[in-house]
N, C-alpha and C positions, 0 to 999 in steps of 0.2 A: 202543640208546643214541644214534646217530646219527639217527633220526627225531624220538628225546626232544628233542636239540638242537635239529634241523633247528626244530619246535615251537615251543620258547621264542623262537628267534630272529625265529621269522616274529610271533609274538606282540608283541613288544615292538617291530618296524619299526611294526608295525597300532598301539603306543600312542602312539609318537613322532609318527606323520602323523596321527591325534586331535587330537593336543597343538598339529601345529603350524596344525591346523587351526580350532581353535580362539582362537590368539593371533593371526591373520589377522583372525578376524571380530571381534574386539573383546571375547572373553569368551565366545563361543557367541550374541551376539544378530544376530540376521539385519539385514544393510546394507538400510535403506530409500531404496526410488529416489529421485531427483530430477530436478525437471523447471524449466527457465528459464522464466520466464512476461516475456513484453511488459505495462509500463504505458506508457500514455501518457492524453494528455488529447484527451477527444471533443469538436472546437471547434464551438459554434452546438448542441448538444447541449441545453442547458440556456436556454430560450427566455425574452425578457422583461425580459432586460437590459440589450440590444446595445443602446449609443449614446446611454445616458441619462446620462453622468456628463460633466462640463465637457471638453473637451480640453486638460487636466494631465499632465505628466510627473511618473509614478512611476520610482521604480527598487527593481528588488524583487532581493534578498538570499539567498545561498545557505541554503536550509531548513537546521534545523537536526535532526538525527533524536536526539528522546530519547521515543520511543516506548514504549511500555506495550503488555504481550502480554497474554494470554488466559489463564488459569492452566488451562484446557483446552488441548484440539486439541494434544498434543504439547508436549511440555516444551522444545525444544531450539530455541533461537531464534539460533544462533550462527551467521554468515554464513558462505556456504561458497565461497571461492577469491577470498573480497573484496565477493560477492553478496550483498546482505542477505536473510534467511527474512523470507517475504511471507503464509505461508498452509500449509496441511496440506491433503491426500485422506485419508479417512477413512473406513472399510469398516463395514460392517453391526452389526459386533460392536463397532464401537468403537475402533477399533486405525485408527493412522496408517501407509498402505502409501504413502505418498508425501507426497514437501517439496518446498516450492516457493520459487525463487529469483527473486530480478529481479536488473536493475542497479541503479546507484547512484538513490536516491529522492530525494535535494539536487536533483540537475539538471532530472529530470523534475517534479518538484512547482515549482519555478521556473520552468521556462519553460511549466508549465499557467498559471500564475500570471499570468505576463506577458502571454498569450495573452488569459486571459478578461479581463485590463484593457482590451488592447486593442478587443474585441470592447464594452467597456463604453462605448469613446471618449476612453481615455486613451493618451497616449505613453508604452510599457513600456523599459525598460532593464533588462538581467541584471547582476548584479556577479559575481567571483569570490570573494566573501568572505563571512562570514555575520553578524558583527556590524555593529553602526551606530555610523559615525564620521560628525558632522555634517561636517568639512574635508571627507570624500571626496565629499560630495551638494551640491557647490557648483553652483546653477543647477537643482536638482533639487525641485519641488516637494513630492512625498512619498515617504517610504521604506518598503517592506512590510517588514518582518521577519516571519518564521514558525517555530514547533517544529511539528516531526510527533510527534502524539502517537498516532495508531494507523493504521496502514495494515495491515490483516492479511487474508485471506478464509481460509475453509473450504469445501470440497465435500466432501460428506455421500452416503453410497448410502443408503437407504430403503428401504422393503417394496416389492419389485419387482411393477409392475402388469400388465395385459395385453399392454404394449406392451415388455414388457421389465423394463432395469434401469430405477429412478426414481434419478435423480440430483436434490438442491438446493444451492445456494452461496450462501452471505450472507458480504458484503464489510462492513468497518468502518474507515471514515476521518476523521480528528478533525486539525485544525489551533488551535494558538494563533499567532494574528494580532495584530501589535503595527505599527502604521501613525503613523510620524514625520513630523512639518514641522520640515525642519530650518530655524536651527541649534538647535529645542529640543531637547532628551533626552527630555522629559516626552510618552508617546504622543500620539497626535494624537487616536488612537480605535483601540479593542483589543476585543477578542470571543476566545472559544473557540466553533470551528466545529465539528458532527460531521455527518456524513453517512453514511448506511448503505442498502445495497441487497441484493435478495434475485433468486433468479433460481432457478426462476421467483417472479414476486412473488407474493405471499402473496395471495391469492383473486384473483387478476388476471382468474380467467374464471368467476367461479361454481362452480368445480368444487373436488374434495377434492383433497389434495396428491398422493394417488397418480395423478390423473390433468391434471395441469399438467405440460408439458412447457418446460424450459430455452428462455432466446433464445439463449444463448451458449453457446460450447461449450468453452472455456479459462475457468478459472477468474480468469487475468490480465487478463479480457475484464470480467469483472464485478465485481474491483477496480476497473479504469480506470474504470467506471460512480460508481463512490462518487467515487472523484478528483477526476472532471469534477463531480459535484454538491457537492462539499465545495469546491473553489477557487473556482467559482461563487456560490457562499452568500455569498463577500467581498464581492463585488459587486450582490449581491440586498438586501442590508440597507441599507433604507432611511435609517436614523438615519445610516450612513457618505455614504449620497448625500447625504443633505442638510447635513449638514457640511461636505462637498467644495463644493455649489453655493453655502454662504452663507460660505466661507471666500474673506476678498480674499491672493490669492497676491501678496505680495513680495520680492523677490531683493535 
């Protein structure tokens, strides 16, 4: 009788640590890692434009993030500790074994912003605010406003080749760009930017995908590539340069 018990008891401590083993994980589903990834903006990266636009003072406007995800690559877009979700690792099968975090993207897509102005030949200014008040741009030639509409990457494993695993990463970066002369309301000149990069690039060396190997080794390395080429593209568009050169600036 006393083993019978001995039994049961030890049986049900074994259901109890199941059970609380289970409200730990969230249901029985396995915690997927997470990894902080660096953006930043790669300055002189994007050649062809340095110092072709009048020297005007912009001031450009805290982005505003109303991005659009993937309805792939992992469902769960919800920032983590204040982080926004930047991207997923993605295994053979399909399956998301890792998320990926940055810091705040307002600041970084601003001062990439200000940056490649300046590199363009204009006087950049950062605001801390992210709408356009004409009072606050007094003296200020033009105002950048922007939304983020997709900043996301994915790293993919692939059919592993001679040389091992194949890893590939395609980033996707999209801005709406709304450029004021104040004190109008009415844009100055406005675009939707995208910019997308692959790594390794898609037939970069004549060879098949199983045998192209990555430049970068952080997937937050080949977002920053779309980055730099998407806040760049504000400044590559011709139709805005010529606007700028044949606009007479008065205060």
């Amino acid at each position: 009788m006393r083993s019978s018990i001995a039994l049961r008891t030890a049986i049900a401590a074994a259901t109890l640590f199941l059970a609380a083993g289970c409200a730990t994980s969230g249901g029985g589903e396995p915690t997927v890692p997470t990894s902080i990834q660096t953006i930043e903006y790669y300055p002189y990266q994007v050649k062809g434009y340095q110092s072709t636009f009048p020297r005007r003072t912009v001031l450009v406007l805290l982005p505003s993030d109303e991005r659009e995800f993937p309805s792939s690559n992992g469902s769960d877009h919800a920032p983590l500790d204040g982080r926004p979700a930047i991207g997923v690792v993605v295994n053979q099968e399909g399956d998301v074994v890792q998320r990926l975090y940055s810091n705040q993207l307002g600041p970084t897509i601003q001062k990439a912003i200000a940056g490649a102005a300046q590199e363009a030949g204009m006087t950049a200014e950062i605001a801390d605010y992210a709408d356009y008040t004409p009072d606050k741009a007094k003296n200020i030639d033009y105002v950048i406003a922007t939304i983020i509409k997709r900043c996301w990457v994915s790293k993919r494993r692939g059919a592993d080749n001679r040389d091992g695993e194949a890893w590939t990463t395609a980033a996707d970066f999209s801005l709406d760009v709304l450029v004021f002369k104040p004190p109008y309301k009415i844009p100055f000149w406005q675009d939707a930017l995208q910019s997308a990069y692959n790594d390794p690039p898609v037939g970069s060396f004549g060879l098949g995908p199983e045998d192209e190997t990555g430049i970068y080794d952080e997937p937050g390395e080949v977002l920053s590539v779309a980055l730099t080429r998407g806040v760049a593209s504000i400044f590559e568009r011709q139709d805005f340069r010529t606007l700028v050169k044949q606009d007479e600036v008065r205060h």
